[in-house]
Structure formats: structure tokens, C-alpha cells
C-alpha positions as a Markdown table, in Angstrom:
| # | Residue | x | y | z |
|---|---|---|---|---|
| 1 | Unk | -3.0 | 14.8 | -8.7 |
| 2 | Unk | -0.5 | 12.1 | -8.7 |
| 3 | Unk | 1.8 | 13.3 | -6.0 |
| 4 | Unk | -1.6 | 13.7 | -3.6 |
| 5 | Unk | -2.2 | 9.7 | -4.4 |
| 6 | Unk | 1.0 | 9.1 | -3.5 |
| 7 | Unk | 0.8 | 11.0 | -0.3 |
| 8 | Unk | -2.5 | 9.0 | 0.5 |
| 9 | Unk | -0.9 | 5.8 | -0.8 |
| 10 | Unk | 1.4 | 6.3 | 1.8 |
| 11 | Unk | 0.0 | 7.3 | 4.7 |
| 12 | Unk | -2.5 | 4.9 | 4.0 |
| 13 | Unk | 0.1 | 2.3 | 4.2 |
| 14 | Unk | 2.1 | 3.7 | 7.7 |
| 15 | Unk | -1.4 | 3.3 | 9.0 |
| 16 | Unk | -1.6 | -0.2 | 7.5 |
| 17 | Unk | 1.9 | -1.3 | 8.7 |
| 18 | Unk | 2.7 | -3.1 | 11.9 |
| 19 | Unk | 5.7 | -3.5 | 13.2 |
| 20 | Unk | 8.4 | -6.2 | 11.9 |
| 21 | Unk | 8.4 | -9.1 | 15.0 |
| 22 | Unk | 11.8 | -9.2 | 16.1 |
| 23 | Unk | 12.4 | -13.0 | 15.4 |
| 24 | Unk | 16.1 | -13.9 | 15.8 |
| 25 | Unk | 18.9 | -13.5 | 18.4 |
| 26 | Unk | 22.4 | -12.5 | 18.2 |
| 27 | Unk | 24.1 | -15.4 | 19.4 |
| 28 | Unk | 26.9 | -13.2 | 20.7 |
| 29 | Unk | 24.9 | -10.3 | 22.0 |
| 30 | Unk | 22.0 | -12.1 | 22.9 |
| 31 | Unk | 19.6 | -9.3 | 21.4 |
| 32 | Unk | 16.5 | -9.3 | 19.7 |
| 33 | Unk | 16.2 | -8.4 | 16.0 |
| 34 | Unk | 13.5 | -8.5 | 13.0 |
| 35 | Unk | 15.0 | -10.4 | 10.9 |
| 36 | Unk | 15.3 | -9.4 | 6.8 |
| 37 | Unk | 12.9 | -12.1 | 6.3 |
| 38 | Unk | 10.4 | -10.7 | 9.3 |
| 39 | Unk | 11.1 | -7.2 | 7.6 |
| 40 | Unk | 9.9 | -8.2 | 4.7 |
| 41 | Unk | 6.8 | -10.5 | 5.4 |
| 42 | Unk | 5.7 | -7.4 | 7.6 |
| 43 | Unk | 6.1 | -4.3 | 4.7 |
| 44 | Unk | 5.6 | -6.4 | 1.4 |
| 45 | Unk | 1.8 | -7.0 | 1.6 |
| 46 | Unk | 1.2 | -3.7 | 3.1 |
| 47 | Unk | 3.0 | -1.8 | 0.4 |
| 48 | Unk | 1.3 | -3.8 | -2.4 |
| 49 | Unk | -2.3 | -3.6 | -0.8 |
| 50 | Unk | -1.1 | 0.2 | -1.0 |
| 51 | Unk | -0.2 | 0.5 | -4.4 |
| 52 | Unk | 3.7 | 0.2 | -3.8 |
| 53 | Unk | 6.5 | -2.2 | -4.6 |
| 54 | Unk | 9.9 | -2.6 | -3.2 |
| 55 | Unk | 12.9 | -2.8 | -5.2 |
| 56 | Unk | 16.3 | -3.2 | -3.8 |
| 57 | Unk | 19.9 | -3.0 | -5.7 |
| 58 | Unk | 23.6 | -2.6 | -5.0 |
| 59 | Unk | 25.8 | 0.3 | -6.0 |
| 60 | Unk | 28.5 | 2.0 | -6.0 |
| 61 | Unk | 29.1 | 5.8 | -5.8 |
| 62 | Unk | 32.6 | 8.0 | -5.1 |
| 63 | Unk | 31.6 | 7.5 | -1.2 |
| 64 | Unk | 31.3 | 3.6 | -1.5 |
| 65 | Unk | 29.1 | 0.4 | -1.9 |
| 66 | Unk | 25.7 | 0.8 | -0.7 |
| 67 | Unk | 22.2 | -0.8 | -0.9 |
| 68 | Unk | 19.6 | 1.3 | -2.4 |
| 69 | Unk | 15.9 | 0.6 | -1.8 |
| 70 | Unk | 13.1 | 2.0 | -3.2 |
| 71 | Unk | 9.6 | 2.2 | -2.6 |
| 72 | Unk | 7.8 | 2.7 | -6.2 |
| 73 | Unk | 4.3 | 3.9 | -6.5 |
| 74 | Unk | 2.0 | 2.9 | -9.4 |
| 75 | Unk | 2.3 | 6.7 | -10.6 |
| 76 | Unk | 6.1 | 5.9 | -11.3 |
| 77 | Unk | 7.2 | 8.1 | -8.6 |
| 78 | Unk | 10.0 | 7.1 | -5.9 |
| 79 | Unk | 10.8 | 6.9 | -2.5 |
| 80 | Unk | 14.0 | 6.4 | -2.0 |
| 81 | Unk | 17.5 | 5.4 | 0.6 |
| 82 | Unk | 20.8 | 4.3 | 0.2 |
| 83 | Unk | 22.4 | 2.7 | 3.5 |
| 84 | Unk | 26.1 | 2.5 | 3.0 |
| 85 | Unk | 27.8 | -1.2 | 3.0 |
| 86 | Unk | 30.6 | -1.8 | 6.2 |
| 87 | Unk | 32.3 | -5.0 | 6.4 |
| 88 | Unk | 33.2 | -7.1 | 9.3 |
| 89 | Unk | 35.1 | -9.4 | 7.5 |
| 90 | Unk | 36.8 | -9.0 | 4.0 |
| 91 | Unk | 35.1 | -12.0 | 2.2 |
| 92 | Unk | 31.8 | -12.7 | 0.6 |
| 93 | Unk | 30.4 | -13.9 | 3.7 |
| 94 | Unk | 31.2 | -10.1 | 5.2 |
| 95 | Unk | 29.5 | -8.6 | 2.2 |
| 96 | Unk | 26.5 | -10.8 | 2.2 |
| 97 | Unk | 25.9 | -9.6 | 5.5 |
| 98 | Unk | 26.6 | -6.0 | 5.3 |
| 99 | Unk | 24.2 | -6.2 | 2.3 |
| 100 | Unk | 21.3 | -7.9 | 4.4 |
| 101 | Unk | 21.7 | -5.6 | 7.2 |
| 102 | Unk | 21.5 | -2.3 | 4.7 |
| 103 | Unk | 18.3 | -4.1 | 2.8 |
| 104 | Unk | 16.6 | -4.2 | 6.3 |
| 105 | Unk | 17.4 | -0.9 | 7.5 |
| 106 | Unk | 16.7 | 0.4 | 4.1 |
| 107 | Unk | 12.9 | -0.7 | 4.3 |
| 108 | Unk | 12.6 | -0.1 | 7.5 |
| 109 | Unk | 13.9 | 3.8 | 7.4 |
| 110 | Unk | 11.4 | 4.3 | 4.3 |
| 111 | Unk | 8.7 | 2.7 | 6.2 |
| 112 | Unk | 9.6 | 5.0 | 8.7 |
| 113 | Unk | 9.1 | 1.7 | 11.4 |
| 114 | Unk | 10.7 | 0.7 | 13.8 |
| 115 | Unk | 10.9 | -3.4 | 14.9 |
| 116 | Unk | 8.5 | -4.2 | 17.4 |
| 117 | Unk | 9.7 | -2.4 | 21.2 |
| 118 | Unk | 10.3 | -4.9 | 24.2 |
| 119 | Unk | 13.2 | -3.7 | 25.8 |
| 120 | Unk | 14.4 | -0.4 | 23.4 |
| 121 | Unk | 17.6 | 0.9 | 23.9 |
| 122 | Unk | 18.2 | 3.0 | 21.2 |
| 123 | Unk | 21.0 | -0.2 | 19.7 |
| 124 | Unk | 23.3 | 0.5 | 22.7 |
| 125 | Unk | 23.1 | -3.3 | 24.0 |
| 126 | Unk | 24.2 | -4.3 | 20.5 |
| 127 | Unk | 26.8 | -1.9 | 20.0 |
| 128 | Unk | 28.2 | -2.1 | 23.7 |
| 129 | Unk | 27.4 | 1.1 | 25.0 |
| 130 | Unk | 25.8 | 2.2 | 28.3 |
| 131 | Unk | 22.5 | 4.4 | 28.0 |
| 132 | Unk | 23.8 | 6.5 | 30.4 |
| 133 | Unk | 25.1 | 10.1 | 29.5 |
| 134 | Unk | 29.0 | 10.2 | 29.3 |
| 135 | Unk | 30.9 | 11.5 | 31.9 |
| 136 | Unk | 33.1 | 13.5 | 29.7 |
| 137 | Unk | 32.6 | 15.1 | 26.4 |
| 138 | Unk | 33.7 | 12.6 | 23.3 |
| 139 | Unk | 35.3 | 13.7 | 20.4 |
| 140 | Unk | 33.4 | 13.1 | 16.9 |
| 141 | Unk | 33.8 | 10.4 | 15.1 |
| 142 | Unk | 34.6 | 10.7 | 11.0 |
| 143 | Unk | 33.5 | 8.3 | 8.2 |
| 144 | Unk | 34.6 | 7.9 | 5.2 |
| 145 | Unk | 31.0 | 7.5 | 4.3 |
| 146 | Unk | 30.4 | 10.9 | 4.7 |
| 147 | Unk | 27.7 | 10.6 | 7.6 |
């Protein structure tokens, strides 16, 4: 009976759930984002109104540092991600970002949300690539993160 609440809980609360505002701009880039702090404004009251609450911790595993967030239901059972840490810069300022960017993709891929759509392109303005098809295959990329 508890895992049906949960189910309900949760679909309840997709239902409920708008879409983060995306309320900052890379200053290089020049993109719009949802901030961690739109993120959060967005899915907190939602979750709670839907018996849920969000907790969010740093780890460590054999792959690496990583941000793991959870979304608990009052019956004690879990939803769960981990979004795996990757620094720009090798100094707390580089971690302090890499862990606010893994806290807002980590509610957001539970939430199974996406920020609000004005101009989506699937992150290729922000990474630099072209939406258009390569002209050649690419080799595939490794991680050491596994993914």
C-alpha cells in the first residue's frame, strides 16, 4: 500500500510542478539558466504539499565526488541520483560550483523537469556545439566517471 502512495505522491506532484524560470545569464555564454535558487523555490513547495522532502549530500565513491539528492517520501521510501562532481578550477571556488550545478541537475533529473523552454537547444549553445548533425562520424568519448 505504501509504494502505491508513493506512486500517487508522485505523480501528484509532476502534475503539481512547473517549470524552474530560468533567472540568470552566463555572462560568457550569454545563456539562460534556472538558477539553484529558481530550482529550488519551484520543487520545494510542490514536494512538501506532496508529501516529499529533499535532501541533498556530498560523497565519495571509487568513481569519484558526487552530489547525491534524494527525494524522501513520508513512507521512508527513496528516490534517488547521484550527479558526479567536475571541476573547472582546482580550488574551493571550482568545487563550490561543480557542487551547485550537480544539486540542480540532481532535483531537476528526479523531478523529471526540465527549466522553462524559450529557445531549447538541447545545452549545445552552452557547450559550443552546432545542432546540426556532424559531417563525419566522431569517436566516443571516455570518463573516468564511468558514464
Amino acid at each position: 500500500m505504501e509504494n502505491k502512495n508513493l506512486f500517487d505522491d508522485f505523480k501528484k506532484f509532476q502534475e503539481k510542478v512547473d517549470p524552474p524560470s530560468k533567472d540568470k545569464t552566463n555572462p560568457h555564454l550569454r545563456n539562460a539558466y534556472a538558477s539553484f535558487e529558481s530550482c529550488l523555490n519551484t520543487i520545494k513547495p510542490a514536494l512538501h504539499q506532496h508529501n516529499f522532502i529533499l535532501v541533498q549530500s556530498n560523497m565519495r565513491d571509487e568513481l569519484g565526488d558526487y552530489t547525491q539528492t534524494k527525494f524522501v517520501h513520508e513512507s521512508g521510501h527513496e528516490l534517488t541520483t547521484k550527479v558526479y562532481l567536475v571541476l573547472e578550477r582546482d580550488n574551493m571556488q571550482g568545487v563550490g560550483s561543480a557542487i551547485t550545478y550537480a544539486k540542480r541537475y540532481g532535483i531537476l533529473t528526479l523531478a523529471g523537469i526540465e527549466p522553462e523552454v524559450k529557445d531549447d537547444d538541447d545545452g549545445n549553445k552552452s557547450s559550443g556545439v552546432s545542432s546540426a548533425p556532424p559531417s563525419k562520424p566522431q569517436q566516443p568519448k571516455t570518463s573516468k566517471y564511468g558514464l
